[in-house]
N, C-alpha and C positions, 0 to 999 in steps of 0.2 A: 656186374663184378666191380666197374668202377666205382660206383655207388657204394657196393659194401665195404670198398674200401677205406673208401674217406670216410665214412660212421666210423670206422675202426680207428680210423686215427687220431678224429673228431676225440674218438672215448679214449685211448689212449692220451690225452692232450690234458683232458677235463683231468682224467685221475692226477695225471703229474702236477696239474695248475692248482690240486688241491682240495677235490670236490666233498671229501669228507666232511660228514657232521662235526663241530668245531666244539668239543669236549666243553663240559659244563662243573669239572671240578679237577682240583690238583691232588693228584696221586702219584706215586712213584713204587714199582713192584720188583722188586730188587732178587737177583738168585745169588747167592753165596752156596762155595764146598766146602765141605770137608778136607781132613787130611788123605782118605779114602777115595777123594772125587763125586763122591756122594751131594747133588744137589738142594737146597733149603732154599722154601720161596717165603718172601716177607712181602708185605706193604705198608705204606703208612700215606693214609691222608693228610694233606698239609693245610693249615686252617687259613696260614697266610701264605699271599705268593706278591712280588712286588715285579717291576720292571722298571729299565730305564732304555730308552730309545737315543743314539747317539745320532747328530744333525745329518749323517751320512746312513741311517738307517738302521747300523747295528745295534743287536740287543744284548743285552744284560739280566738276569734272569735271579732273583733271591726266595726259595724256599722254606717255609720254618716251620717249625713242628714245637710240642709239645704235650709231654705226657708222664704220668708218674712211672717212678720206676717199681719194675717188677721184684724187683731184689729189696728195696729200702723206698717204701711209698712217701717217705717224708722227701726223699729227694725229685728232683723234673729231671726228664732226659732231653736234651733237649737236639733235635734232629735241622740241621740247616745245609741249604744245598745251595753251592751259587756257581752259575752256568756261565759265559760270557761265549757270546758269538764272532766266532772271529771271517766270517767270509757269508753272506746272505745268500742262499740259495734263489736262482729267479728262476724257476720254473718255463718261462716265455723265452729265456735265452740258452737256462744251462739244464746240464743232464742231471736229473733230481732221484736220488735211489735212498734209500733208508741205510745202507750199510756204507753210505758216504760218512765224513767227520764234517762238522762245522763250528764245531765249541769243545772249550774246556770247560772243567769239571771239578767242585770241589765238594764234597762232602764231608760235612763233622758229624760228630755223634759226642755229643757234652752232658757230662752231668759237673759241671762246675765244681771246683777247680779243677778240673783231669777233663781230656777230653783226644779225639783220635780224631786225626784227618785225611780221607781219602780222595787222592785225585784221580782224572781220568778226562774219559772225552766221549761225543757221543752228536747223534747229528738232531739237531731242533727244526724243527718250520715250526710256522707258526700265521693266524690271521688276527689281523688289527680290524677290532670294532671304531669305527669314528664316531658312531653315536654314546657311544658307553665309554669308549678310549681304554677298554681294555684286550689285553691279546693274551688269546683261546691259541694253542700249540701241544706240540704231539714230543716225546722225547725219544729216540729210538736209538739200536745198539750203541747203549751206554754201555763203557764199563770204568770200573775201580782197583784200585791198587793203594793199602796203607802206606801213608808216606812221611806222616808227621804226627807227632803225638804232643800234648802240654800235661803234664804235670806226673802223674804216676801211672797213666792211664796203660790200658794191655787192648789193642786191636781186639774189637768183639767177632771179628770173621775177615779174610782174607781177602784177595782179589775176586771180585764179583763184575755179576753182570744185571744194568738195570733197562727199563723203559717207564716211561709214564705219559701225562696228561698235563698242562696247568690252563690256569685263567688266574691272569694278573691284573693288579693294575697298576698304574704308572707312581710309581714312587721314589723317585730317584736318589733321595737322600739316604734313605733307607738300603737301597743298592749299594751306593759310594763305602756308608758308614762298613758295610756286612762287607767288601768287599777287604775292605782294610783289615777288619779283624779276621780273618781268612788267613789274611798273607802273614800276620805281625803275632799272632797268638800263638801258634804252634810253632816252638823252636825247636825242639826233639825229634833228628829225622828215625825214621823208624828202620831197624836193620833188617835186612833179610836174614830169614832164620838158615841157621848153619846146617851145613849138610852132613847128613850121619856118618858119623868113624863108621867106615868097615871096617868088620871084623878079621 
């Protein structure tokens, strides 16, 4: 019994420290509703993912996408997501659950000049290759809320819920720069929609 104990906590131990296969591509699968409540599931692969590692460990996470639009193929949509880690889960020391927070959350949805930004928050782990230097991470109960808009733009879906996958590699300029235009672009905050006159 003692025996079968410690295996169990042994395995209990590995899952927490992280034993999963360490994803080979950056995806993000996103559920938005309706007015109804009614669930829509999207995804979108991201062709780039960057990172920046701060000298105390935290990370910094830039997503970017592109694709023609459905509506007008002359135009890009351009899909960017930037994560920032703000407390490191250590596994060895702390209590590690997926439905924890450890980052915020900013997602746009651009097709230039107009464009919508949703924030939110959502918890990251993640593992660093030292041979490649890039880091393979998991993204779980994310969610979203429109909060900002630039130019004429109209929110394409409401408060949502995401998860996904990346493998980045270390780019830190490219963090910084996405990082700025995040905060500095969207000056339109976005209002909550008004609640019906009854009748």
């Amino acid at each position: 019994m003692t025996r079968f104990l410690s295996l169990a906590g042994l395995c209990g131990f590995l899952l927490i420290a992280g034993c999963r296969t360490p994803p080979t591509r950056t995806r993000i699968d996103l559920i938005t509703y309706d007015e109804a409540g009614q669930q829509r599931r999207h995804y979108t692969e991201f062709r780039r993912a960057a990172y920046r590692m701060s000298p105390g460990g935290r990370v910094e996470l830039v997503l970017r996408s592109e694709r023609p639009s459905s509506v007008d193929p002359t135009q890009t949509v351009h899909q960017v997501m930037y994560i920032r880690c703000f407390w490191n889960p250590q596994p060895e020391r702390t209590t590690v659950d997926s439905s924890q927070i450890d980052a915020r959350v900013q997602y746009a949805l651009l097709t230039p000049p107009t464009g919508v930004r949703y924030d939110g928050a959502a918890m990251v782990t993640w593992r660093y290759d030292k041979r490649t230097k890039k880091l393979a991470g998991w993204i779980e109960s994310g969610t979203l809320t429109p909060r900002f808009r630039m130019g004429e733009a109209l929110e394409p879906f409401g408060p949502a819920n995401f998860s996904g996958t990346f493998v980045a590699e270390e780019k830190p300029g490219e963090v910084v720069e996405t990082a700025q235009a995040m905060e500095y672009q969207f000056d339109q905050p976005v209002l909550p929609a008004a609640a019906p006159v009854p009748n």
